[in-house]
N, C-alpha and C positions, 0 to 999 in steps of 0.2 A: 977487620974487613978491609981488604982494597979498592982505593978508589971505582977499578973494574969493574969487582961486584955491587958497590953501593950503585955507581951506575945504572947497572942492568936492571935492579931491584928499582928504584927511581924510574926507569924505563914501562917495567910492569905495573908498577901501581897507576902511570899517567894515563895508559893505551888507553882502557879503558872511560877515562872521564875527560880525553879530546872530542871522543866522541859525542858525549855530555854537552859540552862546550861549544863544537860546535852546531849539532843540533839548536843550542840556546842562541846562539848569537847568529842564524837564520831566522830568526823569525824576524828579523830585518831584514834586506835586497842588498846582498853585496857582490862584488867580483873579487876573486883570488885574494889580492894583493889588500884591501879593505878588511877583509875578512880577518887575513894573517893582522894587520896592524889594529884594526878591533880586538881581537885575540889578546895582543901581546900590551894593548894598553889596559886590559882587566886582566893583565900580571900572567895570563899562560904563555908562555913563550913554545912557538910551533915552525918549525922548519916549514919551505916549500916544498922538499921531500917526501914530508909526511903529511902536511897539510892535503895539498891537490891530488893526490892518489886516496886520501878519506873523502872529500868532498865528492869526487867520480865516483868513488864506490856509493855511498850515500844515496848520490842522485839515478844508478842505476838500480838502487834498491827500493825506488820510488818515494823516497820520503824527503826528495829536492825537485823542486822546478828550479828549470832555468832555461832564460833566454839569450839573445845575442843582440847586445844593443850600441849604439854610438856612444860613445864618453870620452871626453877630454881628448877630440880627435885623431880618436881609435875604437875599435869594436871591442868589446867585453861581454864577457858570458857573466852574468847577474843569476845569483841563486839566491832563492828560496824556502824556505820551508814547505813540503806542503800537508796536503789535510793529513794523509798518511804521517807523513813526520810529527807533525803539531800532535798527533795520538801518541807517537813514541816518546817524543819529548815529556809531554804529560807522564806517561808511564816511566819513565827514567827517573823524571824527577820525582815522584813518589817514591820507586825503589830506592834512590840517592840518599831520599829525608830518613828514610827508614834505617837505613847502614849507619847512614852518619849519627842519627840519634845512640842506637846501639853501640856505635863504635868511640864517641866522645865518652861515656865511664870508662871503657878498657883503656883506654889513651893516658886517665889521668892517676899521680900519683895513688900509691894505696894508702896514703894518709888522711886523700881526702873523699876517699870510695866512702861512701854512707855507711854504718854500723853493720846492717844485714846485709848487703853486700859483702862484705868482709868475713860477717860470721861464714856466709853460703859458701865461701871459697877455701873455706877452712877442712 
């Protein structure tokens, strides 16, 4: 496989769980640049490319408030979560625990797949 495709594939699998992520890290008040650096110090690394074009979309899908406030002697748009989002969020995160439960047996060797597992695949 070429770097290209491992990329693109890497690409695919992330789209969906920024959205995850940032929904989760709304339910704090941050502006852009907070947001991206909360992001990337719990390990997801998000361009402002792709950051601030999900947050607009987000917040015109109703599931972000946000204001325009003074900070460190400049104005900043501050988002948050809101009741709408906090519902999706919730629902993400169930479907997330669900995948991921399901999807940590496929993930691990077949040596250590439990006996009937093993047999059922046989």
């Amino acid at each position: 496989m070429t770097t290209a495709q491992l990329d693109k594939m890497r690409l695919e699998l992330r789209r969906g769980v920024l959205v995850l992520a940032v929904l989760a890290a709304l339910r704090e008040r941050h502006y852009g640049y907070s947001l991206r650096r909360h992001l990337q110090d719990a390990g997801i690394d998000i361009d402002e490319g792709t950051l601030y074009p999900l947050v607009r979309r987000l917040a015109d899908q109703g599931l972000l408030e946000s204001e325009w406030q003074q900070g460190e002697g400049r104005e900043r748009r501050y988002y948050l979560l809101s009741e709408l989002g906090a519902e999706l969020l919730q629902q993400l995160t169930q479907e997330w625990t669900t995948l991921n439960n399901a999807l940590g047996p496929l993930l691990q060797p077949e040596q250590t797949m439990p006996a009937n597992q093993a047999e059922e695949q046989t």
